[in-house]
C-alpha positions as CSV (number, residue, x, y, z in Angstrom):
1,X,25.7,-112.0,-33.1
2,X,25.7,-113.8,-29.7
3,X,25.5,-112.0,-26.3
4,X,26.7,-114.9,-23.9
5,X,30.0,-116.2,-23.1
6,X,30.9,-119.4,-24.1
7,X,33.4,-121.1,-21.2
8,X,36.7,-122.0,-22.9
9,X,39.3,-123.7,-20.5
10,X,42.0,-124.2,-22.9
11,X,45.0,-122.3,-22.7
12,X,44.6,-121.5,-18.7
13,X,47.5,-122.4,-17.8
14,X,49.8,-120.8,-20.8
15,X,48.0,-117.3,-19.9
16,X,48.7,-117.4,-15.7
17,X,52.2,-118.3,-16.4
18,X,52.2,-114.5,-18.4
19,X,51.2,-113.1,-15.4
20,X,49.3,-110.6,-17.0
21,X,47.6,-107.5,-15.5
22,X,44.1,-106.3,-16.7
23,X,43.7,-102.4,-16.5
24,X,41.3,-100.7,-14.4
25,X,39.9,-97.7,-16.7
26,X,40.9,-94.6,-14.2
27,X,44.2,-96.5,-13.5
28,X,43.5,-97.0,-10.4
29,X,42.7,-100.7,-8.9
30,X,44.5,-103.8,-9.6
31,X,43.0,-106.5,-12.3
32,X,44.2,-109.9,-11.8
33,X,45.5,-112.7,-14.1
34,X,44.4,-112.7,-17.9
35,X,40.8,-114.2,-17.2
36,X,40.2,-112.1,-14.3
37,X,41.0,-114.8,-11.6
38,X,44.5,-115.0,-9.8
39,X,44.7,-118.4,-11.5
40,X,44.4,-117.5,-15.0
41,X,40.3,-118.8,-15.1
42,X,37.0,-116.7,-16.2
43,X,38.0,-115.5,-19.4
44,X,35.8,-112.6,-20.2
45,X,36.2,-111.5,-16.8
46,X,37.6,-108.6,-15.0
47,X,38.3,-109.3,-11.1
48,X,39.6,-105.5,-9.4
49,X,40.7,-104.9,-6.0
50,X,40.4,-101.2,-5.0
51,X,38.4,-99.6,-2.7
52,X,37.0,-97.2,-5.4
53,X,33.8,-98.2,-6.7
54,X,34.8,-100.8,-9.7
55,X,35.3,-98.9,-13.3
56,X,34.0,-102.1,-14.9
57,X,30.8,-104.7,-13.9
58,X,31.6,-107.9,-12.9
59,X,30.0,-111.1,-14.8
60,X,29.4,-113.6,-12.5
61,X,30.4,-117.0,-14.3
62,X,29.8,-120.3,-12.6
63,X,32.0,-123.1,-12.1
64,X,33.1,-123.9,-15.4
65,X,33.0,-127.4,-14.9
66,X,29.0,-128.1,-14.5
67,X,28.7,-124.9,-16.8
68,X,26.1,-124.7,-19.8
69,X,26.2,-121.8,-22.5
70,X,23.0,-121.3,-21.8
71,X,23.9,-120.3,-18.1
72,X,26.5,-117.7,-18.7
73,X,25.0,-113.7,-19.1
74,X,26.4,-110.6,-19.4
75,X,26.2,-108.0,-17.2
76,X,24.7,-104.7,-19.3
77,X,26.2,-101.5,-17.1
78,X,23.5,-98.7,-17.3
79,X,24.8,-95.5,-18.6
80,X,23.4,-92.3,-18.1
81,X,24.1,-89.8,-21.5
82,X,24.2,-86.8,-19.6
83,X,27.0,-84.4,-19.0
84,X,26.5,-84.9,-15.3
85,X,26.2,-89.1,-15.3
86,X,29.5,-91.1,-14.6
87,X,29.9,-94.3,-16.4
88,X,31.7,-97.6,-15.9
89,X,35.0,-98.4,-18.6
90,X,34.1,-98.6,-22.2
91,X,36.5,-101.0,-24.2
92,X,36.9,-101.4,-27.5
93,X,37.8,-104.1,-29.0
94,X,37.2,-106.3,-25.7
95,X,40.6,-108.1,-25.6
96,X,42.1,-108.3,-22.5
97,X,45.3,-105.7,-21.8
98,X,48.6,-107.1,-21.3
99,X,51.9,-105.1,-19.4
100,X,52.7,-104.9,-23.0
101,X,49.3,-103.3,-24.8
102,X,49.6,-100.3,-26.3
103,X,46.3,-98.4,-26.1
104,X,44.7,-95.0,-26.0
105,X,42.8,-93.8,-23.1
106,X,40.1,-90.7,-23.1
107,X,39.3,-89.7,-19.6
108,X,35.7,-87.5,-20.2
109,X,36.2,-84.7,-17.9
110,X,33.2,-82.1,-16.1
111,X,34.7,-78.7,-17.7
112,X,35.3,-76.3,-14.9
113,X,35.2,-72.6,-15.9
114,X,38.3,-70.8,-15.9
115,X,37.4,-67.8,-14.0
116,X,39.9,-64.9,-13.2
117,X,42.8,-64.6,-11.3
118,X,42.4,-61.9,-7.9
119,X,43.8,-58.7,-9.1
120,X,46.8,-58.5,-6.5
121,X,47.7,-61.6,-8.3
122,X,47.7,-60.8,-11.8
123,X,51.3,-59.6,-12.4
124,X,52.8,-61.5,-10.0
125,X,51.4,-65.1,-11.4
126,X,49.4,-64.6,-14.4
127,X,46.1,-65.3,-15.4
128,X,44.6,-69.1,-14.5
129,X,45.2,-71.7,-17.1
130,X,43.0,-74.5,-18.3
131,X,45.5,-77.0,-18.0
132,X,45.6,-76.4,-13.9
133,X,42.0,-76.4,-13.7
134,X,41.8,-80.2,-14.0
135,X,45.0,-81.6,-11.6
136,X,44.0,-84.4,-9.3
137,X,40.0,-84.6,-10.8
138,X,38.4,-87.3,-11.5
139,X,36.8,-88.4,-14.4
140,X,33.3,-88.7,-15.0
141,X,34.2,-92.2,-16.9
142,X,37.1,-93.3,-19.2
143,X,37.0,-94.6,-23.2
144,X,39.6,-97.3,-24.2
145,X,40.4,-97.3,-27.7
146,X,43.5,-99.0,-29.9
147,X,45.9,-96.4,-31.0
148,X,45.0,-95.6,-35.1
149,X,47.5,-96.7,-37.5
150,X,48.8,-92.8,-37.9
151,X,49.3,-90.3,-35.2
152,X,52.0,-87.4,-34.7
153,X,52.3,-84.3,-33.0
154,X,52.6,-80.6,-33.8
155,X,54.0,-78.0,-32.2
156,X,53.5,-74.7,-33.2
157,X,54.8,-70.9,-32.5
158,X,54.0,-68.0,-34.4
159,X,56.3,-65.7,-35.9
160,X,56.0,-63.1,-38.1
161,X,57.6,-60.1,-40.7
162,X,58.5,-56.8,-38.6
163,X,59.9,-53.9,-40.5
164,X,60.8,-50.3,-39.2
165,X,62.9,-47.9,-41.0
166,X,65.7,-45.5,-39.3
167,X,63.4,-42.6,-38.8
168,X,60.7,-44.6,-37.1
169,X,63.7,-46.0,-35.3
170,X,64.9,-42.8,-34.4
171,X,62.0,-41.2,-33.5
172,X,61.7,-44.5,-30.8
173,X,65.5,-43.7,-29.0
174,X,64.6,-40.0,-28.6
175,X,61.0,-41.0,-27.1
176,X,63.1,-43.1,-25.1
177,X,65.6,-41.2,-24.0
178,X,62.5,-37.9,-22.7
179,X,61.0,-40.9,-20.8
180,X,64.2,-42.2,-19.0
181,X,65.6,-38.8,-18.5
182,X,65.5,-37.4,-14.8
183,X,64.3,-33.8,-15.3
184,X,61.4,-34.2,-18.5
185,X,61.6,-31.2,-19.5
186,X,65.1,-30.7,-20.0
187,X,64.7,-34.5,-21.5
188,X,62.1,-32.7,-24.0
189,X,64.4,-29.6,-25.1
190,X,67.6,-31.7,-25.3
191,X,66.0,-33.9,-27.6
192,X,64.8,-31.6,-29.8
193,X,68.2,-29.5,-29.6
194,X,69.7,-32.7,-30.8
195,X,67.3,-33.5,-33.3
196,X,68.1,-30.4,-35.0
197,X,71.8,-31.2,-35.4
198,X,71.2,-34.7,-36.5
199,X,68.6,-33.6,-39.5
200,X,70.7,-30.6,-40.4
201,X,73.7,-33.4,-41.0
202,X,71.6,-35.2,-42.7
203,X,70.8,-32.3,-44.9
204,X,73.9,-32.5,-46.5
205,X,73.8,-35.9,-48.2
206,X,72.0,-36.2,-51.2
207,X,69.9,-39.0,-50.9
208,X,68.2,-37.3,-47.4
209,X,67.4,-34.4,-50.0
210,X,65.7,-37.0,-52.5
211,X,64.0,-38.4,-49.5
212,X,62.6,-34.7,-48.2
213,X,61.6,-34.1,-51.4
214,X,59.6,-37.1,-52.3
215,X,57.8,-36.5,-49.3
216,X,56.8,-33.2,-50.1
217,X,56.0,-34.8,-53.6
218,X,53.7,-37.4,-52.4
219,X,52.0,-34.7,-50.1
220,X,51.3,-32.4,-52.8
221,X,50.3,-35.0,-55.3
222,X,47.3,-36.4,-52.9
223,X,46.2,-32.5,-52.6
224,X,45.3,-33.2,-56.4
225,X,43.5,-36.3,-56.3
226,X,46.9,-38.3,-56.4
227,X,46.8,-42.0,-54.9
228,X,50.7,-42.4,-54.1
229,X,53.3,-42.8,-51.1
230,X,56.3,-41.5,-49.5
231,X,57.7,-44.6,-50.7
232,X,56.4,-44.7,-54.3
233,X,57.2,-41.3,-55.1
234,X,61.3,-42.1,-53.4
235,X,61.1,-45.4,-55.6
236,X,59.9,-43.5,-58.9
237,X,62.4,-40.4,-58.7
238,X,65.6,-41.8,-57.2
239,X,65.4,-45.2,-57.9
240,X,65.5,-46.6,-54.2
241,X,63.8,-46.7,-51.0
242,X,63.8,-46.4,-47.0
243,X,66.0,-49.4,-45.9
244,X,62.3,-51.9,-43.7
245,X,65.0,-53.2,-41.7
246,X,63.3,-56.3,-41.8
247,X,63.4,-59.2,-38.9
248,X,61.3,-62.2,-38.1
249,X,60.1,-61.5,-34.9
250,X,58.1,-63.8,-32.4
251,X,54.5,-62.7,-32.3
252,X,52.4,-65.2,-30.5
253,X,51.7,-68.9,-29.4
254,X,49.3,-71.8,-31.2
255,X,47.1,-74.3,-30.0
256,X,47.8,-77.7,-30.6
257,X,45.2,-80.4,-32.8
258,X,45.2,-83.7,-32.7
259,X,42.9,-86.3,-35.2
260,X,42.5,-89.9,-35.0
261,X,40.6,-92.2,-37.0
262,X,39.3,-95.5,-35.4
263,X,38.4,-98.9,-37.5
264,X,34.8,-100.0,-35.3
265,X,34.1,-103.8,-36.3
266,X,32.0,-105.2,-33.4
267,X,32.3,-109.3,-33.8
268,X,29.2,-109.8,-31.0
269,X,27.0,-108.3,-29.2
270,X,29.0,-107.4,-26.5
271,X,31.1,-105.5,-28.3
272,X,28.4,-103.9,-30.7
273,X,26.8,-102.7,-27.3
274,X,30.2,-101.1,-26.0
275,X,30.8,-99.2,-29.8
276,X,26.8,-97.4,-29.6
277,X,28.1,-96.6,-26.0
278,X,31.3,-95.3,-27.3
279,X,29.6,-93.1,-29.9
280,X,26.7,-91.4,-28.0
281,X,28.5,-90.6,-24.6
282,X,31.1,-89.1,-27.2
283,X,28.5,-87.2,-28.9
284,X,26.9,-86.2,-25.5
285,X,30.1,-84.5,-23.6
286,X,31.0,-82.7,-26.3
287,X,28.0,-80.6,-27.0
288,X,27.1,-77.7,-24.8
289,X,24.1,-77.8,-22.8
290,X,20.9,-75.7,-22.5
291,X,20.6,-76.0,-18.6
292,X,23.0,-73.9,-16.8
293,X,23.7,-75.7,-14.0
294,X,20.6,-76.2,-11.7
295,X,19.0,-73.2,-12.8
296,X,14.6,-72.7,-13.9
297,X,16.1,-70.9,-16.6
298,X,16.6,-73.3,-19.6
299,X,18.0,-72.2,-23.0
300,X,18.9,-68.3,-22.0
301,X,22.6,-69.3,-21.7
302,X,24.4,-72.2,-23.2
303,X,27.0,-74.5,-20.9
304,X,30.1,-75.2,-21.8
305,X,30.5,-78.5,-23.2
306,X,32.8,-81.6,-21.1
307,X,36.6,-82.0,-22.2
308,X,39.0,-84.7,-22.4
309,X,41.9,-85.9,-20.8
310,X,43.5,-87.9,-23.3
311,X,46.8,-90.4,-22.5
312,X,48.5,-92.9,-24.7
313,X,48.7,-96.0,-22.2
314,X,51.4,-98.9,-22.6
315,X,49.9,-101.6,-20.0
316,X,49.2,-99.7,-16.3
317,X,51.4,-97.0,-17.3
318,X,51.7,-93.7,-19.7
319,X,53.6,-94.8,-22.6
320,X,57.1,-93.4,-22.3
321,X,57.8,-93.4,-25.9
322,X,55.2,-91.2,-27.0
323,X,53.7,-87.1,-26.6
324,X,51.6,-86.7,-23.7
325,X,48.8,-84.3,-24.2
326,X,47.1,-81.0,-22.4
327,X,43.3,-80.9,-21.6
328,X,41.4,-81.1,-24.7
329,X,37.9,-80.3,-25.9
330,X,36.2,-82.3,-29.0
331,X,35.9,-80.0,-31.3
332,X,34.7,-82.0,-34.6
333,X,32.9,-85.6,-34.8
334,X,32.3,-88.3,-37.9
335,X,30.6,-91.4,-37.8
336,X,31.2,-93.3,-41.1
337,X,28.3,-95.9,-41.0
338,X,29.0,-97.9,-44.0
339,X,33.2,-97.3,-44.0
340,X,33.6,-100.4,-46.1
341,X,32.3,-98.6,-49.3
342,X,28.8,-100.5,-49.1
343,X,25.5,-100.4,-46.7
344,X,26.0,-103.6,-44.4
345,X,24.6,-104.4,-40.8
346,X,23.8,-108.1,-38.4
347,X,20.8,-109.1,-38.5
348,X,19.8,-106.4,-35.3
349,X,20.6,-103.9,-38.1
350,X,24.2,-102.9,-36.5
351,X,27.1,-102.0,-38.8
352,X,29.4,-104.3,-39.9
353,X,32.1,-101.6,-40.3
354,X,32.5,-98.0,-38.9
355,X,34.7,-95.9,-38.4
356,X,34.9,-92.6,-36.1
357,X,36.9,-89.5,-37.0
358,X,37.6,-87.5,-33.5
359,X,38.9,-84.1,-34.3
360,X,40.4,-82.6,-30.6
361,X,41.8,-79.0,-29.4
362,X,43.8,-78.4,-26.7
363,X,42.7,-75.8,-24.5
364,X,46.2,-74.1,-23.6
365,X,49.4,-73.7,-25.4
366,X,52.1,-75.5,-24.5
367,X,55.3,-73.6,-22.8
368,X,59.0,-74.5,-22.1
369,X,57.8,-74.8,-18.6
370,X,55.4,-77.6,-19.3
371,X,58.6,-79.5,-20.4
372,X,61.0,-79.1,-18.0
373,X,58.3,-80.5,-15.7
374,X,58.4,-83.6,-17.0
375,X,61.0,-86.7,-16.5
376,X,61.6,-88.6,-19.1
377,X,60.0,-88.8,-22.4
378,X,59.2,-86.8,-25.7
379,X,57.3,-84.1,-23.9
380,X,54.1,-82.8,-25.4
């Protein structure tokens, strides 16, 4: 595996007339031509214009023309692998991106703790969300990474079995009713006035009687050591039970996964440096921390672990064809070192073939709200 760029002038002039536009990692910026320069020259290169600090390190390339291999050297970005440390763009594989490349971009994010919501403003506008936590932030540095060969959404809402039969039903209205009624205590003697007529009509009809009794039954059958119901005993004598009344009722919200598996195959040095780069700030933002923010105090209290903004990109843009995603943390991490089925590295000892399993959580559910915000689209 090499390190250095060899100049290669052929094909200049087919890629300026593309007019292609390299991608800043953040978004932000403008990359020039597919070589880097407005004229299509410097391939390997990426040229920005923004008055940001620059997401990726220049390599300064001589005039190709009285250029030797020997001459050209990459630049080696320093990266600091700590939660804190912002980093330049990480690209894998280093081709250049086209209006027309599909891609997958992971913004690493400094978590912000959620916190609570003033009392006064509680019922009024809810508790605080994750997802608002992180609007108009920026990154600490951003991951570029083809989409894998299978992805898909989920979305989830939980829903559940209810049951309640009439007298639990009933019991419920005439709670209801003391409760709404304007004088309580009259609220408490009409209902019990009326409760009376109801049961004595019920009284009449046989299968109320069966019901009484196989209460009573079940009662006096646990007074001797018995292990049975209201319900069993009904069942066993008359041959039928309390109608459950049963309905699927909504009971909750989920949080959404997501997993993707990436194919890592570094053909030189360059890109074998960007792929252990890849992996360890990966591994680094997504484990919590010992030291709780500037304090003496190390390992009392653990830190939060970074989160993740992730976006499927089509060129400079999000790619309107396909979900969009909520803040996420990493929960689960796998490194396959020898993916091809057999122990193979370069001659530095680097893998041949890897591939990396990213298992991510979002950290709030998704509402109808979230999608009428949007234009266009699939949604989440």
């Amino acid at each position: 595996m090499s390190g250095r760029i060899k100049p290669n002038t052929t094909g200049v002039a087919k890629k300026a007339e593309r007019k292609a536009t390299l991608l800043r990692a953040a978004g932000a910026g403008e990359f020039q031509g597919p070589g880097g320069n407005p004229d299509g020259s410097g391939e390997g290169q990426a040229q920005q214009k923004s008055n940001k600090a620059p997401a990726v390190v220049k390599k300064e390339v001589p005039d190709q023309e009285n250029t030797k291999e020997s001459d050209v050297q990459l630049a080696e970005p320093e990266v600091g692998y700590n939660q804190n440390s912002k980093f330049p763009l990480l690209r894998y594989p280093k081709f250049d991106i086209y209006e027309d490349t599909d891609y997958l971009k992971i913004d690493v994010m400094r978590y912000v703790p959620l916190g609570f919501t003033p009392g006064k403003d509680v019922l009024t506008n809810g508790l605080r969300k994750s997802k608002d936590q992180y609007k108009g932030k920026d990154p600490l540095g951003s991951i570029l990474l083809p989409i894998p060969q299978s992805i898909s959404d989920t979305n989830s809402t939980g829903w559940g079995q209810d049951s309640i039969n009439a007298g639990a039903a009933y019991a419920m209205g005439v709670t209801n009713d003391v409760i709404t009624s304007d004088n309580f205590f009259k609220g408490i003697l009409g209902a019990i006035k009326q409760a009376g007529v109801d049961i004595g009509n019920l009284a009449q009809d046989g299968s109320t009687r069966d019901a009484i009794n196989a209460g009573f039954g079940a009662a006096a059958a646990n007074l001797f050591g018995g292990n049975t119901s209201f319900e069993g005993v009904l069942a066993r004598s008359s041959g039928q039970i309390l109608n459950p009344n049963t309905e699927l009722l909504f009971n909750g919200i989920k949080l959404r996964s997501f997993n993707f598996t990436f194919a890592l195959a570094p053909r030189n040095k360059d890109e074998a440096t960007d792929i252990k780069k890849i992996i360890r700030i990966l591994k680094t933002n997504m484990a919590p921390t010992t030291n709780s923010g500037g304090s003496k105090v190390t390992g009392l209290f653990l830190k939060s672990p970074n989160v993740f903004q992730l976006t499927y990109m089509k060129g400079a843009k999000e790619h309107p064809h396909l979900n969009k995603f909520i803040i996420a943390a990493l929960t689960n991490m796998q490194v396959n070192y020898s993916a091809s089925g057999t122990y193979a590295t370069y001659d530095d000892g680097m893998p041949v073939y890897m591939t990396m399993t990213l298992s991510f959580q979002e950290l709030s559910p998704i509402y109808a709200e979230d999608h009428a915000a949007l234009t266009g689209g699939v949604g989440f």
